[in-house]
N, C-alpha and C positions, 0 to 999 in steps of 0.2 A: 464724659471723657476725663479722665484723671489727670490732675496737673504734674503725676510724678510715677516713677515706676510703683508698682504697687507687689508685695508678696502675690501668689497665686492661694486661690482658700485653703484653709489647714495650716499654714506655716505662722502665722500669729497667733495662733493655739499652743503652739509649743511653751514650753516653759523650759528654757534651760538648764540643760544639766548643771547643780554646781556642786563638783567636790566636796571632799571633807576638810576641814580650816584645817590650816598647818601652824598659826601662831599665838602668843600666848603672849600676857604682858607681859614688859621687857624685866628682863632682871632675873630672871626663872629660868632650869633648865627647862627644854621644850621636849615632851615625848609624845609624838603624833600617833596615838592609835588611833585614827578616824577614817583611815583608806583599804584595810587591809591589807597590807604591804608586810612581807616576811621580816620579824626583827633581824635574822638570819642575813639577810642580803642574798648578793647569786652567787651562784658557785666562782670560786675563784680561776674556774677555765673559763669560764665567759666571760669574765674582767680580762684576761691576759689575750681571750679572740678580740676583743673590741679594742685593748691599747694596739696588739699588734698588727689591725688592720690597718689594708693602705691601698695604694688607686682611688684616691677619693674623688677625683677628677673623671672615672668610669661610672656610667651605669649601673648602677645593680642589676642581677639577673632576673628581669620581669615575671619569672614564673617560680622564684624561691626554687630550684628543683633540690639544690643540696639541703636547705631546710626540710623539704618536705621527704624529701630520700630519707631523712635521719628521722622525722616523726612514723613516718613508714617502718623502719625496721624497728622502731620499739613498740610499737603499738599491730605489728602485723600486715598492716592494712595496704593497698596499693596506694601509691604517690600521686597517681593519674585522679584520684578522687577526694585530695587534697587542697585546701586552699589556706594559704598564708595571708593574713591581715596585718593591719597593723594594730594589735589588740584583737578582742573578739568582737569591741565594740563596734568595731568598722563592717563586719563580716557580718554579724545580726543586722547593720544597716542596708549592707548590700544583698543581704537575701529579702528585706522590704522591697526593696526597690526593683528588684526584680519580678518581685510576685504582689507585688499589691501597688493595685492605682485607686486614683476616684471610683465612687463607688462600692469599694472592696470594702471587709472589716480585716480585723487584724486580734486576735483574741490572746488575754493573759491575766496571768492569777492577780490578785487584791492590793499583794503588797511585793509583785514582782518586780524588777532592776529597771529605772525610770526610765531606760536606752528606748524598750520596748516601744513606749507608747511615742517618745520622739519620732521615731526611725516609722512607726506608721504613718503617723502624721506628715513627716517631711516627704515620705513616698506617694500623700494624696490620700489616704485611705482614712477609714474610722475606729478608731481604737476601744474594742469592747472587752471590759473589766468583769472578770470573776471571782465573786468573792470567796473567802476563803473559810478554814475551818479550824479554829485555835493556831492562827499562824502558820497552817499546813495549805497548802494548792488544795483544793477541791475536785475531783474532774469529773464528779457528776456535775456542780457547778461550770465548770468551762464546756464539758458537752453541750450540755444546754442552751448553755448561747451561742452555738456553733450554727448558723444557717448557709442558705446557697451565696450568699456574698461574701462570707469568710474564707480569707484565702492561706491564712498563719495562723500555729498558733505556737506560742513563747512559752517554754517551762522553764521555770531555772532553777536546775537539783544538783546539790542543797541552793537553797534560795537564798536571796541577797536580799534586805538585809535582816530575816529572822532567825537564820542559822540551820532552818530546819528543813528535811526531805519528806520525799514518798520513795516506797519500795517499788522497786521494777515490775513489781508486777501489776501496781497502778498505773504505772509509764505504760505498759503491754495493753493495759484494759483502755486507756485514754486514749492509744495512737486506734485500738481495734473500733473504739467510735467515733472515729473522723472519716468525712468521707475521702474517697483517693485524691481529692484533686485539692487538700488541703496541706501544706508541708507545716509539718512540728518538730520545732527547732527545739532542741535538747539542749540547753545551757548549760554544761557542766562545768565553769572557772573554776570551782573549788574540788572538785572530784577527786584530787593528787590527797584531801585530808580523809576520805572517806574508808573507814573498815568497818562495815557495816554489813552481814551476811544476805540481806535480803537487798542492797544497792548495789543499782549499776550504771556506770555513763551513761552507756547507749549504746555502745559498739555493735552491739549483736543486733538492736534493731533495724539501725543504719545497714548492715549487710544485707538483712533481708527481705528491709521495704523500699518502696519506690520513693515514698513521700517521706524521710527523716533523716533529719540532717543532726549531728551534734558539734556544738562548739565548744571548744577551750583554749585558755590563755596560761601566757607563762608570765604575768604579769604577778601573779600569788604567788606558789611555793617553791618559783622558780627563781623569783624576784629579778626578774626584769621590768618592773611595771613602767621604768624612764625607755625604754627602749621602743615598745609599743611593740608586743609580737603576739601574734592569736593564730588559730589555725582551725578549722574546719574539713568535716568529712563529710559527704554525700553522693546519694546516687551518681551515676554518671551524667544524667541529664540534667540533673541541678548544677552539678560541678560545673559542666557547659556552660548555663547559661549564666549564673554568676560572674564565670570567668570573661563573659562578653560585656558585663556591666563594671566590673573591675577596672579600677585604673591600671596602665599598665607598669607603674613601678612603684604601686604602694607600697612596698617594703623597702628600706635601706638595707645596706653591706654589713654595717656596720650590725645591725639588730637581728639581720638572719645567721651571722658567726656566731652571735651570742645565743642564739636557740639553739643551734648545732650542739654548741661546747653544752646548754645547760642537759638540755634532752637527754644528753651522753654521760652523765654524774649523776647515775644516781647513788651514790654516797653521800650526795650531799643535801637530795632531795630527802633521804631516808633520815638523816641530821633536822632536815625543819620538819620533818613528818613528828619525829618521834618530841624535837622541843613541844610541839602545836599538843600534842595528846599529851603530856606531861600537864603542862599551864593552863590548857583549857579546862581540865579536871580540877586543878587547884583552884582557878578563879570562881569557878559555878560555885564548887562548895561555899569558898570562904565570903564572897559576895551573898549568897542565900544565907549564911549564920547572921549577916548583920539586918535580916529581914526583908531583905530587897528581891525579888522573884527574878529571874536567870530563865527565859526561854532555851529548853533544851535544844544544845547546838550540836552539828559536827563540822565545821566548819572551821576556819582560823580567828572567829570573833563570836561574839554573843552579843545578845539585845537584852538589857537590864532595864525593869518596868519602877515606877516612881511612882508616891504615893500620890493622891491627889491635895495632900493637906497643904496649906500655905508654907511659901518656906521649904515644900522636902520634894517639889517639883522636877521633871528631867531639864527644865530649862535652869532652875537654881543649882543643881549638880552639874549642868555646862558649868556655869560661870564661878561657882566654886574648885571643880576642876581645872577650870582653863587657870585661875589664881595662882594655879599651882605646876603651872607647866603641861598640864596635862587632858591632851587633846583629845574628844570622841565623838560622835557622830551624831549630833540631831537626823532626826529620823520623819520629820514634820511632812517634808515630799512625800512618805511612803504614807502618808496616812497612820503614821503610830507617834502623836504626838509629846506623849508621855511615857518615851522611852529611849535610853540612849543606846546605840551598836557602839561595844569596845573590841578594838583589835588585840590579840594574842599579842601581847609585847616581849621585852626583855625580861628578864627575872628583875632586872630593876627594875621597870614600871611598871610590871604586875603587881610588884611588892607596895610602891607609890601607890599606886588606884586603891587596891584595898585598904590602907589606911588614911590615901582621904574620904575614899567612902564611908568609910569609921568614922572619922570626925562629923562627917557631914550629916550625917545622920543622927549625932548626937548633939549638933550645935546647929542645925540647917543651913540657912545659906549664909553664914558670917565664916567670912578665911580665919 
């Protein structure tokens, strides 16, 4: 008999998620690209929905309808088959928790979004790893390890944090070798950066399968990531039963106004769309002249690979950058130790990074 409450098994497996740092020695401006977070911010109607809101003292509407009314009419789709989170990270947890207990697996690529492997584990289940193929998903690798205990499986296109996709029509080959009773959760947060002719969210598979669900957030290029707002589409029968494991006012007033107003601007979504494709193209280049390798992104960040030589390491270029105000992403959790994710900045601290990276490369790790 245990002298104290004890976790149930699985929950001390976890490893917690922890952020991208946000600070830098003192005395330096700080430019956080370690979250990807739009430099852009949100559209200035969803600042003006969030100051002007009020009844703070009222409940929110437990089912988000006018949120979901408004992802509805831009995306097509019925509102009934909608689900609002708070982020999508809540919403990949609560479709664990619905579909996977003890027992179960829970299936996902190599260097997929750490959420995954929590959210199975916290639901009881076992989380089986597939590896990958030049920083790409594999889905002959994740069929494979798909057996009768697997009850999920986790894509995330484009993937966090290598920057890189599969074409739809690998998503079509991948969902056509699962069996029915397995749901494939399409992860698409970054999908608003993608123009790519052979990519696609999901949309069309979600319509016309039973078992697929896609998620996305406006925490990217919507830039609400303090607000916490995500949303989700699926069957009807999933939608159900998610919505019975849902709490029932996980969204604020204050965070579904701001979705409204962002969902509804796209001018200004097409403003971070076109910054992200301007800067992403400059940094790969001018980052690759100084010899450093640039995993091809579409995405609003890239994963920059570090030599192994003493001195010109991904952890020496943290702490040379961090000297310099300038924040990016260790990647150690993902299993890519030798390599840091930068987010799509300003034109000032895109301009910053390239020319610390120029020093650093020329003097290694001395500021």
């Amino acid at each position: 008999m245990s002298v104290r409450p004890e976790p149930r098994p699985g929950v001390m497996q976890i490893d917690a998620y922890v952020p991208g740092k946000s600070k830098a020695a003192g005395g330096v401006k700080v430019h956080k690209l370690s979250s990807n977070e739009t430099p852009l911010g949100p559209s200035p109607k969803a600042i003006e929905a969030v100051r002007t809101f009020d009844h703070l003292e009222l409940y929110p509407d437990g089912s988000a309808t006018k949120l979901r009314e408004a992802i509805g009419a831009k995306y097509g789709l019925d509102p009934s088959r909608i689900i609002c989170g708070a982020g999508s990270d809540e919403l990949l947890s609560l479709l664990a928790y619905t579909y996977v207990g003890p027992g179960d697996e829970g299936a996902f690529s190599e260097h997929g979004f750490l959420v995954y492997r929590i959210a199975i584990l916290a639901a009881g289940g076992t989380p089986v790893v597939a590896p990958e193929k030049d920083f790409h998903a594999d889905v002959d690798a994740i069929l494979a390890r798909v057996t009768e205990k697997t009850k999920i499986v986790f894509l995330t296109n484009p993937n966090n944090p290598t920057g890189t996709y599969i074409p739809f029509d690998e998503v079509k080959r991948l969902h056509a070798g699962l069996p029915p009773h397995v749901v494939l959760v399409l992860d698409a947060a970054y999908a608003e950066y993608v123009r790519r002719n052979d990519y696609e969210a999901g949309l069309e598979l979600v319509a016309t399968a039973e078992n697929v669900v896609m998620t996305r957030t406006f925490s990217k290029i919507y830039g609400l990531a303090n607000m916490r707002v995500g949303w989700m589409v699926a069957p009807a029968h999933i939608a159900d039963a998610v919505n019975r494991v849902r709490g029932p006012f996980n969204m604020n007033g204050p965070a579904m106004a701001a979705g409204i107003a962002a969902v509804q601007d796209e001018e200004h979504v097409a403003k971070a769309f076109a910054h992200n494709e301007q800067w992403l193209a400059w940094l790969t280049k001018e980052i690759e002249a100084l010899g450093l390798k640039v995993t091809p992104s579409v995405a609003n960040f890239m994963m920059i690979h570090f030599p192994e030589a003493a001195g010109q390491t991904a952890k020496d270029a943290d702490a040379f950058l961090s000297s310099r105000g300038l924040i990016l992403r260790r990647i150690e959790a993902y299993g890519i130790p030798n390599a840091l994710r930068l987010t799509v900045g300003s034109e000032e601290a895109n301009r910053l990074v390239v020319e610390a990276l120029r020093d650093f490369m020329k003097g290694g790790n001395h500021a």
